[in-house]
Backbone of each chain as ProteinMPNN parsed JSONL, in Angstrom:
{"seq_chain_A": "XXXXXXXXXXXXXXXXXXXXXXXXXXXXXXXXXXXXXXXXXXXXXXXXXXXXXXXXXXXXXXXXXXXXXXXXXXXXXXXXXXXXXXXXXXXXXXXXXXXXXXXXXXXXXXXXXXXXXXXXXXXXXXXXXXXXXXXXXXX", "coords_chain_A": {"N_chain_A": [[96.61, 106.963, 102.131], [99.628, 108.043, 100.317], [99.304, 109.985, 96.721], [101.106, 108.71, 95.212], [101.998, 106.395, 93.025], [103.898, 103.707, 93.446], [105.564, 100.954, 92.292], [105.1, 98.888, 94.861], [102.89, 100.131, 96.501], [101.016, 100.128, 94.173], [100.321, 96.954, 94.332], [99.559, 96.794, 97.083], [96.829, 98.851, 96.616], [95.714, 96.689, 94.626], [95.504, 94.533, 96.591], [94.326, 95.576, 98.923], [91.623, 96.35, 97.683], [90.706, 93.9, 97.254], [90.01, 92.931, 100.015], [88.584, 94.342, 100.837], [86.042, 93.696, 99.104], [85.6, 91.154, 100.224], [85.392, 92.012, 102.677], [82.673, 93.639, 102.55], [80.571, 91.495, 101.467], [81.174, 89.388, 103.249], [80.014, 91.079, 105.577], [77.276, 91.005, 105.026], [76.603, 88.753, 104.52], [76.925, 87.043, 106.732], [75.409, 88.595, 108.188], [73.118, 88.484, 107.654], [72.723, 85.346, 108.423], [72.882, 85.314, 110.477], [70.269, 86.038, 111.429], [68.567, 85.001, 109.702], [68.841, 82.282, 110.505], [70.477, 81.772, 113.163], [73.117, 80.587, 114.284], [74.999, 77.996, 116.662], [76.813, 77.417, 119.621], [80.309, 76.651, 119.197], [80.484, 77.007, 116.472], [78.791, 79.494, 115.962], [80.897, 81.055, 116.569], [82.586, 80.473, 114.97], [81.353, 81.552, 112.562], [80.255, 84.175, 113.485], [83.274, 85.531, 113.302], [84.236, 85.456, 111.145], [83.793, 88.208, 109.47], [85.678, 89.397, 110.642], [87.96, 88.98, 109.611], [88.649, 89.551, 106.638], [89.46, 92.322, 107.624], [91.795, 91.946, 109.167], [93.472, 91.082, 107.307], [93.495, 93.402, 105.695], [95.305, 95.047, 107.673], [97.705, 93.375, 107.295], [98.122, 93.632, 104.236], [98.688, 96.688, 104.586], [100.896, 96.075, 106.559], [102.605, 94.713, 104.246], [102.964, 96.895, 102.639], [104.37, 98.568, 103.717], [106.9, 97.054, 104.057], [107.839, 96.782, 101.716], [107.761, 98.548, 100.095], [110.062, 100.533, 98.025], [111.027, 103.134, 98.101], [112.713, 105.21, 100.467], [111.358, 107.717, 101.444], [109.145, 107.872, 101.233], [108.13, 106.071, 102.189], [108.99, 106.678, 104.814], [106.921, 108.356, 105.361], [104.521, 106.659, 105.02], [105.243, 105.489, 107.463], [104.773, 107.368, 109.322], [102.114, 107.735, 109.325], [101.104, 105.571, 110.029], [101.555, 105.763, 112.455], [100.489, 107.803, 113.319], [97.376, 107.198, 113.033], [97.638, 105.329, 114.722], [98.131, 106.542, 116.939], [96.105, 108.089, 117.453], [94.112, 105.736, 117.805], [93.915, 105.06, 120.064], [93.6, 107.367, 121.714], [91.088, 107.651, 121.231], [89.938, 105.753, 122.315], [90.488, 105.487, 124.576], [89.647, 107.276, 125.797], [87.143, 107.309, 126.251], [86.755, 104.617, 126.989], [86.582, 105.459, 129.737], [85.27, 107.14, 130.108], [82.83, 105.177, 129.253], [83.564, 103.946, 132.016], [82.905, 105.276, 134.317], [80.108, 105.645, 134.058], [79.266, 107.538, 131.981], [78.454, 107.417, 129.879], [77.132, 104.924, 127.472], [77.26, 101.246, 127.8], [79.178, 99.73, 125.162], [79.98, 99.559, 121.618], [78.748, 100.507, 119.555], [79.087, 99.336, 116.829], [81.134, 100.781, 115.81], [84.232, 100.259, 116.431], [88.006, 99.567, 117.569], [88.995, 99.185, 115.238], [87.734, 101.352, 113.327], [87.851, 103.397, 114.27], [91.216, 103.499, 113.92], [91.223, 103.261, 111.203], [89.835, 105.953, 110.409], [91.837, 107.79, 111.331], [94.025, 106.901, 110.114], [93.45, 107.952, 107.795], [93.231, 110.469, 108.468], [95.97, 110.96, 108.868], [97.328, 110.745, 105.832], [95.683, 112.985, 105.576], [97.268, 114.509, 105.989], [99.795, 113.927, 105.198], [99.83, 114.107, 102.556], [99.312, 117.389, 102.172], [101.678, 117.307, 103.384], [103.639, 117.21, 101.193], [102.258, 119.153, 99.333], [102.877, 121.256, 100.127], [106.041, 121.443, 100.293], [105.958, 121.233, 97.664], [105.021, 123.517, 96.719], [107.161, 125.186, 97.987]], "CA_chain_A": [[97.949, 106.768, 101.609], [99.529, 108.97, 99.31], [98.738, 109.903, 95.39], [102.637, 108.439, 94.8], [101.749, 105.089, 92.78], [105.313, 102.935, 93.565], [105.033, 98.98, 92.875], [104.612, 98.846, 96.241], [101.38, 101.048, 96.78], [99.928, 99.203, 93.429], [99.599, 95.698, 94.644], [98.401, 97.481, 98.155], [95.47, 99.301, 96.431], [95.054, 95.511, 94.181], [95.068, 93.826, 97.559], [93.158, 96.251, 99.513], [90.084, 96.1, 96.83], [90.234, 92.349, 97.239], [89.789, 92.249, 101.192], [87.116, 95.219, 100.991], [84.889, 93.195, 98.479], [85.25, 89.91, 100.938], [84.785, 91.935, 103.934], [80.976, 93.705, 102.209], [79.87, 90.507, 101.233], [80.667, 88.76, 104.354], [79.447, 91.574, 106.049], [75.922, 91.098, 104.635], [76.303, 86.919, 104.43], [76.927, 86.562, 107.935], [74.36, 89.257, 108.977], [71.819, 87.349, 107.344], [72.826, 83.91, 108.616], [72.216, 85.178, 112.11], [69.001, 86.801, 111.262], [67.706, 83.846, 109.279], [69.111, 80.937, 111.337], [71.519, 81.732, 114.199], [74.035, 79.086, 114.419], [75.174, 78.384, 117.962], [77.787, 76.89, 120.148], [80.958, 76.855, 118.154], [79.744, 77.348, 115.177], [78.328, 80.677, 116.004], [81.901, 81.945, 117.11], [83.2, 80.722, 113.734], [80.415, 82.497, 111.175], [80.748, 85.474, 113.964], [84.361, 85.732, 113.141], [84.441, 85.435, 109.39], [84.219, 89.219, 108.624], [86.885, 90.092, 111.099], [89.129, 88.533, 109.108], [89.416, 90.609, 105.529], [90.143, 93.603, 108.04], [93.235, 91.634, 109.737], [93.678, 90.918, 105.524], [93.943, 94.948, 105.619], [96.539, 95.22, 107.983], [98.32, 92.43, 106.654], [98.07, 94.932, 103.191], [99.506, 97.644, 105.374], [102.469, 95.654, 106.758], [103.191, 94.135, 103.392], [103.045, 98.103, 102.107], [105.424, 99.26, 104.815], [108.063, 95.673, 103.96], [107.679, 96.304, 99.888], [107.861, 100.033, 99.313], [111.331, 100.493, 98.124], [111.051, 104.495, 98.582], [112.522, 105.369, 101.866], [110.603, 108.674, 102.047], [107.284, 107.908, 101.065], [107.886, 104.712, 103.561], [108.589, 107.138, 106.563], [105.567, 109.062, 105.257], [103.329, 105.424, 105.456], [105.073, 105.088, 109.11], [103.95, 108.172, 109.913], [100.986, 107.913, 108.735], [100.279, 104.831, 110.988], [102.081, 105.652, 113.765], [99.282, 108.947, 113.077], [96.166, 106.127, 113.449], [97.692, 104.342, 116.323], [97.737, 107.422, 118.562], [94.446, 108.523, 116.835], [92.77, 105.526, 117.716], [94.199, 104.774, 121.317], [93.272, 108.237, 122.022], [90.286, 107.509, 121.233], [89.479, 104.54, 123.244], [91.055, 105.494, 126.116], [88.819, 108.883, 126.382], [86.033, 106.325, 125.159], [86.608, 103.926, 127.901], [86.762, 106.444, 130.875], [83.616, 107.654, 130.235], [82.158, 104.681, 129.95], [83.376, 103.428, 133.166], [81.969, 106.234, 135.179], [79.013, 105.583, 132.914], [78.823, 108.946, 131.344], [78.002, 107.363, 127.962], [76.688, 103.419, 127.486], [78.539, 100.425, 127.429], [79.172, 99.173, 123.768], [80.706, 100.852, 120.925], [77.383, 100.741, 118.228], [79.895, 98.804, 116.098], [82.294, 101.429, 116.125], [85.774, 99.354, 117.29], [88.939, 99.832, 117.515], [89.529, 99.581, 113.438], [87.328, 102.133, 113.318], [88.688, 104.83, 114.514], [92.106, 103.224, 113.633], [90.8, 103.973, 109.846], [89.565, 107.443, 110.03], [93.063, 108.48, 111.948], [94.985, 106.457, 108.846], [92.71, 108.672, 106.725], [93.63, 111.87, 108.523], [97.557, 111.169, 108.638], [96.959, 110.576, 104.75], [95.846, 114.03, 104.938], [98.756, 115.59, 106.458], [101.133, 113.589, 104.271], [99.489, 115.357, 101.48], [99.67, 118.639, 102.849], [103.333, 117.874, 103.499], [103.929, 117.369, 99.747], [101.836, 119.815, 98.784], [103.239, 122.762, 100.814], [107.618, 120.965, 100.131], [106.178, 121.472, 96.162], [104.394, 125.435, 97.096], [107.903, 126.563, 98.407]], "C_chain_A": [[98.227, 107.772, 100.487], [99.322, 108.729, 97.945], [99.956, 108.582, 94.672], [101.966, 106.809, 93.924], [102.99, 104.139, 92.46], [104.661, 101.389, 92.884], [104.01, 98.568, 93.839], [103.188, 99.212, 96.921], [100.497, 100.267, 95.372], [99.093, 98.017, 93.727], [98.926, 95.852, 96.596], [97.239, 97.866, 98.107], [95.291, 97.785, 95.708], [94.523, 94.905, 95.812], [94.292, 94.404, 98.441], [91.651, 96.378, 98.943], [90.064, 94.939, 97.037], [89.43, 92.572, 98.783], [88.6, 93.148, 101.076], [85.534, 94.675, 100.483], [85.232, 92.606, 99.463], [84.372, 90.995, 101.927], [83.006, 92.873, 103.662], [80.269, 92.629, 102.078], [80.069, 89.783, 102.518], [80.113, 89.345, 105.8], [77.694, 91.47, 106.536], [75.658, 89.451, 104.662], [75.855, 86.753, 105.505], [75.745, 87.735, 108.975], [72.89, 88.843, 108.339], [71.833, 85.971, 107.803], [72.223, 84.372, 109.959], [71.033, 85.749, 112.112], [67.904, 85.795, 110.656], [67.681, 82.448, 110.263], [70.497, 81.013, 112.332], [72.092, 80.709, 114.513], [74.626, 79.698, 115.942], [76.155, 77.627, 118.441], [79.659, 78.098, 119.168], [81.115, 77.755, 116.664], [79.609, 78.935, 114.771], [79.426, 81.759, 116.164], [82.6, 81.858, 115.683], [83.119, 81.72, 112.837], [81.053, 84.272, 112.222], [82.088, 86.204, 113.512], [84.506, 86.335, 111.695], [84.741, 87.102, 109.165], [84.917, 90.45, 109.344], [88.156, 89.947, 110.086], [89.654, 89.33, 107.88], [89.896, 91.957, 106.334], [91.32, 92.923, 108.659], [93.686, 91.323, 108.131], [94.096, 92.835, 105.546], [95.195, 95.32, 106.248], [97.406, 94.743, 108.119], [98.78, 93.401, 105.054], [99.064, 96.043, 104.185], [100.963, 97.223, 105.737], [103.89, 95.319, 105.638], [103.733, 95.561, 102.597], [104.715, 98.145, 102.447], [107.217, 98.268, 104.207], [108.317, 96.353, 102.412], [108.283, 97.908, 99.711], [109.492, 100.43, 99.471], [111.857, 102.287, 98.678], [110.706, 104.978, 99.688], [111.822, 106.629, 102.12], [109.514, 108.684, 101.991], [107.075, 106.404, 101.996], [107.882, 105.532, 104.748], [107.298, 108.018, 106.279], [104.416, 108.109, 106.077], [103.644, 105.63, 107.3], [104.394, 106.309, 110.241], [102.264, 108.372, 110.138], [99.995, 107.028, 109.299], [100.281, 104.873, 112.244], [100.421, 106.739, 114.1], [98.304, 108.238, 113.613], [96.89, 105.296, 114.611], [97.314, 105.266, 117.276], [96.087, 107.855, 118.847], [93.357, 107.974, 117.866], [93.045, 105.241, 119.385], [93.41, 106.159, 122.09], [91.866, 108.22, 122.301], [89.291, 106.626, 122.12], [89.618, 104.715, 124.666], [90.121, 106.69, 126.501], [87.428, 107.856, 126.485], [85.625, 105.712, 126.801], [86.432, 104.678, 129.465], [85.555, 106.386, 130.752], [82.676, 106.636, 130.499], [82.44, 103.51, 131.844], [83.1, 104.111, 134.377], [80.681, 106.41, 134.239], [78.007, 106.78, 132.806], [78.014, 108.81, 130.186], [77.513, 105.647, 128.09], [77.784, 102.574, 126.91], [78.374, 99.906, 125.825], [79.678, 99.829, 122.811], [79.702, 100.961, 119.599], [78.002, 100.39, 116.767], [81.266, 99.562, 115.483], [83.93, 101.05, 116.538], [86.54, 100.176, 116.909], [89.564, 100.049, 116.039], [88.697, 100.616, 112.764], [88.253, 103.542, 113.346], [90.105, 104.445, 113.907], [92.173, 103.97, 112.1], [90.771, 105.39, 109.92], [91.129, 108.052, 110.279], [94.189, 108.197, 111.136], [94.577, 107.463, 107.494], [93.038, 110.184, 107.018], [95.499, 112.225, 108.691], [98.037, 111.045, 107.345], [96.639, 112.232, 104.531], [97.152, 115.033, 105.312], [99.978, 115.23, 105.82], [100.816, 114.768, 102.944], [99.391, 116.517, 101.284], [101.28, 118.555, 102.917], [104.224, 118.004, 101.799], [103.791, 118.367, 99.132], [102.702, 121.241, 99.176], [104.863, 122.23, 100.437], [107.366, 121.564, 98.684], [105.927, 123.08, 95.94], [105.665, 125.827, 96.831], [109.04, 126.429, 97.105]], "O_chain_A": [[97.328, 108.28, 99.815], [99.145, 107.558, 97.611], [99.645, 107.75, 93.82], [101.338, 106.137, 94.742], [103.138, 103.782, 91.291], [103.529, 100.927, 93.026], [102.847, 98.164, 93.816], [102.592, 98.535, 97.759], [99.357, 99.858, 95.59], [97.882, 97.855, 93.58], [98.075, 95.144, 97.135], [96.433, 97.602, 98.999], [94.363, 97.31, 96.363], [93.335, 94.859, 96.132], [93.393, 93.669, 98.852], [90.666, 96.487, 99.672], [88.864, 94.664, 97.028], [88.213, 92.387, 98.759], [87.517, 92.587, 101.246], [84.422, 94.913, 100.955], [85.375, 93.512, 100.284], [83.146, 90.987, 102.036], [82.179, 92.739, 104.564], [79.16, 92.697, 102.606], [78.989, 89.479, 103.024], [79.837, 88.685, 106.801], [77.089, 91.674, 107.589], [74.521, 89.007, 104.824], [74.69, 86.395, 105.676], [75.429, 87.606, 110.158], [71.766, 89.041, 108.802], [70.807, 85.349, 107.528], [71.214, 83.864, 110.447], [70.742, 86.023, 113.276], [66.717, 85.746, 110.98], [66.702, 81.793, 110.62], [71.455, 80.266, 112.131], [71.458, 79.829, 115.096], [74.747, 80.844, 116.373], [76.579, 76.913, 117.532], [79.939, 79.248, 118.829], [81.676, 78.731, 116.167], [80.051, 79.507, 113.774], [79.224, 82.964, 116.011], [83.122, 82.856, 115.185], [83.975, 82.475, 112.376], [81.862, 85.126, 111.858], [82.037, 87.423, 113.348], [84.83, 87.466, 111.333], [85.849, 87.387, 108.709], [84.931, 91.657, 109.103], [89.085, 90.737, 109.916], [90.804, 89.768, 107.881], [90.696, 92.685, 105.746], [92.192, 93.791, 108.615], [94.896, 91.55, 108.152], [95.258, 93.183, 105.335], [96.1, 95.836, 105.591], [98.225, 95.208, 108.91], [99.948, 93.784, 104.987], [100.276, 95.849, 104.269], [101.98, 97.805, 105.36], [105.113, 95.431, 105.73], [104.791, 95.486, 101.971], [105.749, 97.903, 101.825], [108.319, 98.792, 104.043], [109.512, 96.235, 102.14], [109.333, 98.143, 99.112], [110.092, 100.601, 100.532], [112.794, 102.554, 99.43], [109.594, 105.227, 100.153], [111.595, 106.704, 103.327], [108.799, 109.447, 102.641], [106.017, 105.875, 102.336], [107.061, 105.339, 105.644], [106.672, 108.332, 107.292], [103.739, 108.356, 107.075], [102.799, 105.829, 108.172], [103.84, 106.25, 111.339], [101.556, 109.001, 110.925], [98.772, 107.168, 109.309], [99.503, 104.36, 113.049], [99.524, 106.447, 114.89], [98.141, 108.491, 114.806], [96.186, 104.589, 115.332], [96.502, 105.093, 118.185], [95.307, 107.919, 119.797], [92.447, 108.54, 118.472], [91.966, 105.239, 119.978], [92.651, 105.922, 123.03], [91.396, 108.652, 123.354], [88.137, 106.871, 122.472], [89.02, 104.217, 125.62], [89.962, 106.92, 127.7], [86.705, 108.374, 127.336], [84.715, 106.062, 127.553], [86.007, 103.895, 130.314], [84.824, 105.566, 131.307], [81.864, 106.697, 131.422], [81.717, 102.726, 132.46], [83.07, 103.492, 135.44], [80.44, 107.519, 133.762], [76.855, 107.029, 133.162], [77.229, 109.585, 129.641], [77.695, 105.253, 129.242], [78.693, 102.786, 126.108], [77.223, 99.73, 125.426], [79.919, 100.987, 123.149], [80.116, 101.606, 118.637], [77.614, 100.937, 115.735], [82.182, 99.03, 114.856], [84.644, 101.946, 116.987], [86.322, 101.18, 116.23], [90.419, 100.885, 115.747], [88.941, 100.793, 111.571], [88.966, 104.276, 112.662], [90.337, 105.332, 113.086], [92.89, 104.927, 111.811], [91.728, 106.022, 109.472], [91.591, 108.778, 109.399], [95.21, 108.882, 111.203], [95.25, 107.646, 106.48], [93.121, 111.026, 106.124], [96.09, 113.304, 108.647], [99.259, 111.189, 107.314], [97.146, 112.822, 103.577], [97.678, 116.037, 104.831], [100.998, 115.919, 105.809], [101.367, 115.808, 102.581], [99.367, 116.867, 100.104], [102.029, 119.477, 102.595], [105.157, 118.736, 101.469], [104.686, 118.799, 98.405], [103.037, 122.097, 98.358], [105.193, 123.322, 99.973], [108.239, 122.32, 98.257], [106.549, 123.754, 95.119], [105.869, 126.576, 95.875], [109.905, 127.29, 96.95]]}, "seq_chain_B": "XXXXXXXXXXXXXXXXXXXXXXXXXXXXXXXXXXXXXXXXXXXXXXXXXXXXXXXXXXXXXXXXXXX", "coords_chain_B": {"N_chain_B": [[121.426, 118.766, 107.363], [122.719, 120.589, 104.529], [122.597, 120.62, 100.979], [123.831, 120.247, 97.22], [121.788, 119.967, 95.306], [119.612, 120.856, 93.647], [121.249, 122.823, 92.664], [123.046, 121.383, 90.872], [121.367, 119.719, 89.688], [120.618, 121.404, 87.848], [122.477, 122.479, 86.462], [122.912, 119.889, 84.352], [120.592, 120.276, 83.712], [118.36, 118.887, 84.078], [114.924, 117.894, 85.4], [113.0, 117.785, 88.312], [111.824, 115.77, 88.375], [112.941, 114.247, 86.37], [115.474, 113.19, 87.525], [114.63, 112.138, 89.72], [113.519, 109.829, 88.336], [116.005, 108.437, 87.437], [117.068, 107.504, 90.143], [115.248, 106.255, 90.794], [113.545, 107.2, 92.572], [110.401, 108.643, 94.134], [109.366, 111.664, 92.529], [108.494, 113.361, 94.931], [110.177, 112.583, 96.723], [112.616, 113.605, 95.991], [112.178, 116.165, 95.748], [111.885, 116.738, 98.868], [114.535, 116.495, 99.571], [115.841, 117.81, 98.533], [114.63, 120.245, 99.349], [116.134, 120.17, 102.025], [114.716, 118.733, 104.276], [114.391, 116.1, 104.505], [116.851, 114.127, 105.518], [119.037, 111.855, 103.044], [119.06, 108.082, 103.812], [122.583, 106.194, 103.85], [122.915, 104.672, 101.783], [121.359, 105.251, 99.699], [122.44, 108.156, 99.157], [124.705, 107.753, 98.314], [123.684, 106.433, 95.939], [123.072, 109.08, 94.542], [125.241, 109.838, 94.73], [126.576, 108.614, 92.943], [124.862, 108.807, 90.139], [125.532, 111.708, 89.948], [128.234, 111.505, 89.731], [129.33, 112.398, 91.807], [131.552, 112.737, 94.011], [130.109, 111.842, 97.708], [130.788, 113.72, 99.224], [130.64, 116.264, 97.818], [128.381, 116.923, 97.222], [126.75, 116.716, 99.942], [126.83, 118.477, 102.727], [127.949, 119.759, 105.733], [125.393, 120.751, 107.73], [124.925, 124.332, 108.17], [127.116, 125.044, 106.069], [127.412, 125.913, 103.136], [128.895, 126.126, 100.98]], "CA_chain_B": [[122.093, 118.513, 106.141], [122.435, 121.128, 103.339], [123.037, 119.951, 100.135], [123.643, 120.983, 96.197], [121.201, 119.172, 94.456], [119.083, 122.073, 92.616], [122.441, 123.407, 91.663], [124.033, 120.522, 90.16], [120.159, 119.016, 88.857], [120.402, 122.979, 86.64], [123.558, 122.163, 85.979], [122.68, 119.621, 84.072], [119.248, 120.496, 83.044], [117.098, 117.9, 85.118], [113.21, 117.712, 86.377], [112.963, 116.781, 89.298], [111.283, 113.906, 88.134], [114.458, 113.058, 85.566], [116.827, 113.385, 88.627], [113.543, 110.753, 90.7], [113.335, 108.791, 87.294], [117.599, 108.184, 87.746], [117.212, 107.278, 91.648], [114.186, 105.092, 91.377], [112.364, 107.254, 93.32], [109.276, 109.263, 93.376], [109.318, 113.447, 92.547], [108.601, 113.711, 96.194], [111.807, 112.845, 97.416], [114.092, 114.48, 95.263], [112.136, 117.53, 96.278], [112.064, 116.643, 100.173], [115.791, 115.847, 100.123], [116.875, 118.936, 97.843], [114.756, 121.512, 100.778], [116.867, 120.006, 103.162], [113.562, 117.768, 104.972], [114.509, 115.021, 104.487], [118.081, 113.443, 104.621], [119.192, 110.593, 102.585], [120.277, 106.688, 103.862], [123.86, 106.309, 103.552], [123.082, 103.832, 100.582], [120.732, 106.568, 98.735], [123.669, 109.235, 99.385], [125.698, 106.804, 97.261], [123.569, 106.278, 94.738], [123.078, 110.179, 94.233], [126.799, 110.222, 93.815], [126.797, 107.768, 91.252], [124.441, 109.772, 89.607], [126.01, 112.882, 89.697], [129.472, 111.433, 88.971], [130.641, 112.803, 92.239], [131.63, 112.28, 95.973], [129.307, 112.396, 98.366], [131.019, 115.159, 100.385], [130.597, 117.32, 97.256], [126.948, 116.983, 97.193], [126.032, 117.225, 101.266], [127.345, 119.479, 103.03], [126.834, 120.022, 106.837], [124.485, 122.041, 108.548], [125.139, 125.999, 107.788], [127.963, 125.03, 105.165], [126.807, 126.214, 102.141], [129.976, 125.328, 99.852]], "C_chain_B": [[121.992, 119.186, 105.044], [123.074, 119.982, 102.335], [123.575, 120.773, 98.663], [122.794, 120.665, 95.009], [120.822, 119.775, 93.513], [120.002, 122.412, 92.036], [122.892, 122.438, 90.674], [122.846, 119.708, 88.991], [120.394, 120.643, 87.489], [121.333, 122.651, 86.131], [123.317, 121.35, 84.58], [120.928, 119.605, 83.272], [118.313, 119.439, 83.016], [115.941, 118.536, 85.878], [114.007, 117.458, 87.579], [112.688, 115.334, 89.415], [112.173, 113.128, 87.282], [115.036, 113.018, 86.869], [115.795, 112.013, 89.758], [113.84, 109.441, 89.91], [115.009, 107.795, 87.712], [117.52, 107.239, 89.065], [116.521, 106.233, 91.576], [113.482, 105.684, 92.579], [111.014, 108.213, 93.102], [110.019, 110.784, 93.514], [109.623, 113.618, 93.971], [109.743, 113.554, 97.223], [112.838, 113.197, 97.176], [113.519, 115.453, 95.827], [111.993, 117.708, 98.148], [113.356, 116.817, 100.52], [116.339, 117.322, 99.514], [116.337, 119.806, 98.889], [115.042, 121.111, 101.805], [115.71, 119.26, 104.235], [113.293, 116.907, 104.721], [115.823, 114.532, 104.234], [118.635, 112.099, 104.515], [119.619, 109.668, 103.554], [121.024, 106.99, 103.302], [123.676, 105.6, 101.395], [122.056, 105.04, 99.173], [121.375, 107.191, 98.574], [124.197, 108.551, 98.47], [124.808, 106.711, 95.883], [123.152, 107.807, 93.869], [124.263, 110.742, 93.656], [127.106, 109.894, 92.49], [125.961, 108.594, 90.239], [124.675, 111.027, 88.892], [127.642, 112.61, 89.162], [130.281, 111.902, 90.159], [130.697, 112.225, 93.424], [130.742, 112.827, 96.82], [129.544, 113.767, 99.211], [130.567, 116.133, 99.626], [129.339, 117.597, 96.669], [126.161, 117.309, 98.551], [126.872, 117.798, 101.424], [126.633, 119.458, 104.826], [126.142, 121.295, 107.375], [125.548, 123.34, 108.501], [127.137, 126.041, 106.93], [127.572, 125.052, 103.906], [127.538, 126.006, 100.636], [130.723, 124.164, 99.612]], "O_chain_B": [[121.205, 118.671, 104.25], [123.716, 118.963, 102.589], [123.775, 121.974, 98.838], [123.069, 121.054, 93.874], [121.365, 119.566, 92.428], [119.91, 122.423, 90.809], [123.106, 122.872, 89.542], [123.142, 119.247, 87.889], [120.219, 120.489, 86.28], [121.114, 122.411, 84.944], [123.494, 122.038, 83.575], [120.454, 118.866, 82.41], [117.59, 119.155, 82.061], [115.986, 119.429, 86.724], [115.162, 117.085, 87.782], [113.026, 114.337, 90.054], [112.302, 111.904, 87.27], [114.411, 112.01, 87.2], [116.374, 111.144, 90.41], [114.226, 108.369, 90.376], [115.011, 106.662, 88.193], [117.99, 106.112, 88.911], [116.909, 105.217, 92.152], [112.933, 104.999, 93.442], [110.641, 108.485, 91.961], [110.926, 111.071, 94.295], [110.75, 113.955, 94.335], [110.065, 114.221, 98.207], [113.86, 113.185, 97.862], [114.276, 115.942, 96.666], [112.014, 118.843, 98.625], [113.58, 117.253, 101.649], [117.262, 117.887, 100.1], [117.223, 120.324, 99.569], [114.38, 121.509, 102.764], [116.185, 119.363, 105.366], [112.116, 116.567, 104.607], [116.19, 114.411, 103.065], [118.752, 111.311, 105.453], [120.511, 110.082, 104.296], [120.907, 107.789, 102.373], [124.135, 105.979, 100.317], [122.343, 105.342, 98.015], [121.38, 107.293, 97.348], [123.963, 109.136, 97.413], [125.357, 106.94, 94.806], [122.932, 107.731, 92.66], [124.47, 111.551, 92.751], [127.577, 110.423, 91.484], [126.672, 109.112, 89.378], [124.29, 111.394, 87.782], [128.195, 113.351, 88.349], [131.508, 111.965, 90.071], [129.966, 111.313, 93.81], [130.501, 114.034, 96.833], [128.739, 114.574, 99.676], [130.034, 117.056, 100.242], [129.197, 118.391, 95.739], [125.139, 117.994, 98.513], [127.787, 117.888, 100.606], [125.468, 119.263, 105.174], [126.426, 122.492, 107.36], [126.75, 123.276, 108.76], [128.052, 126.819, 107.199], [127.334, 123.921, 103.482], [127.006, 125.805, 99.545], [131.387, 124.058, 98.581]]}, "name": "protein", "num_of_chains": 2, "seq": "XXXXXXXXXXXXXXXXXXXXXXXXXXXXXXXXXXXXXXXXXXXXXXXXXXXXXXXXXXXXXXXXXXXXXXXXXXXXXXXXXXXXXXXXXXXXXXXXXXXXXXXXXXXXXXXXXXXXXXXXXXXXXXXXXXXXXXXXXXXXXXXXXXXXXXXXXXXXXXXXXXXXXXXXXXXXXXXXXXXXXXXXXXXXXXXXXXXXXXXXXXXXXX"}
């Protein structure tokens, strides 16, 4: 996201440091629960779940960005900027998935998902916003 | 959409960032909107007028109209 610090982008980076601590710690909770004592049935789909959730908390952050930020140009920047990570990560998956279904490459993604790549491609339309600033302030 | 923004911000002897500070918005879009890459909502257009004190016509300008 860009340097710009609006309202809007403040309580984004507050709320984005919140979900990042949950989702390390329940990263490491719940990868010790199943390592010490694997809970099963139910149960196991719950704990499994848990540290999906601060990343849907992220793009919950993102939406609330996009709703809040009163500055319409550094808002079509953000939309760019996700629209940027959507194609990113589809792109990605879809080359991804090919391969492995002529099993060029192995099935599984080595924890790699879809918010994966989604990230890095939010991280590289982040750099091209900044580049577009940078080079609008150059001329 | 040309515009006269630079002219009329000298005019007055405005940053970019006084002329952002005024708008409520950041640097970056006074200077997006003054090199013509980016052009305003109707309701931004308006409040640029108010700003400047004038009518919007006498701030945009269309494409390859330069006065």
């Amino acid at each position: 996201m860009p340097s710009y610090k609006s309202p809007a982008m403040q309580r984004y980076l507050r709320r984005l440091a919140v979900f990042m601590v949950i989702y390390v710690a329940l990263i490491f909770a719940v990868g010790t629960v199943f390592r010490a004592a694997p809970p099963t049935g139910i149960l196991a789909w719950g704990v499994a779940v848990l540290p999906a959730l601060p990343i849907l908390g992220v793009f919950w952050t993102i939406a609330r960005l996009l709703a809040e930020e009163t500055d319409e140009y550094m808002r079509q920047l953000l939309v760019r900027q996700s629209l940027f990570a959507t194609a990113f990560c589809l792109s990605i998956m879809t080359v991804w998935e090919f391969l492995q279904n002529y099993e060029v490459v192995p099935l599984g993604n080595g924890g790699f998902g879809a918010a994966f790549f989604w990230f890095v491609g939010l991280g590289f339309g982040g750099v091209w916003n900044a580049l577009t600033n940078r080079s609008e302030a150059e001329e | 959409m040309n515009n006269r923004l630079k002219v009329l911000r000298a005019e007055r002897n405005w940053s970019q960032q006084d002329l952002a500070d005024r708008l409520g918005v950041s640097r970056q879009s006074v200077n997006a909107i003054e090199k013509g890459r980016y052009d305003p909502s109707l309701p931004l257009a308006f409040t640029i007028a108010d700003v400047f004190g004038l009518p919007i016509e006498a701030i945009f300008l269309r494409n390859g109209n330069s006065e």
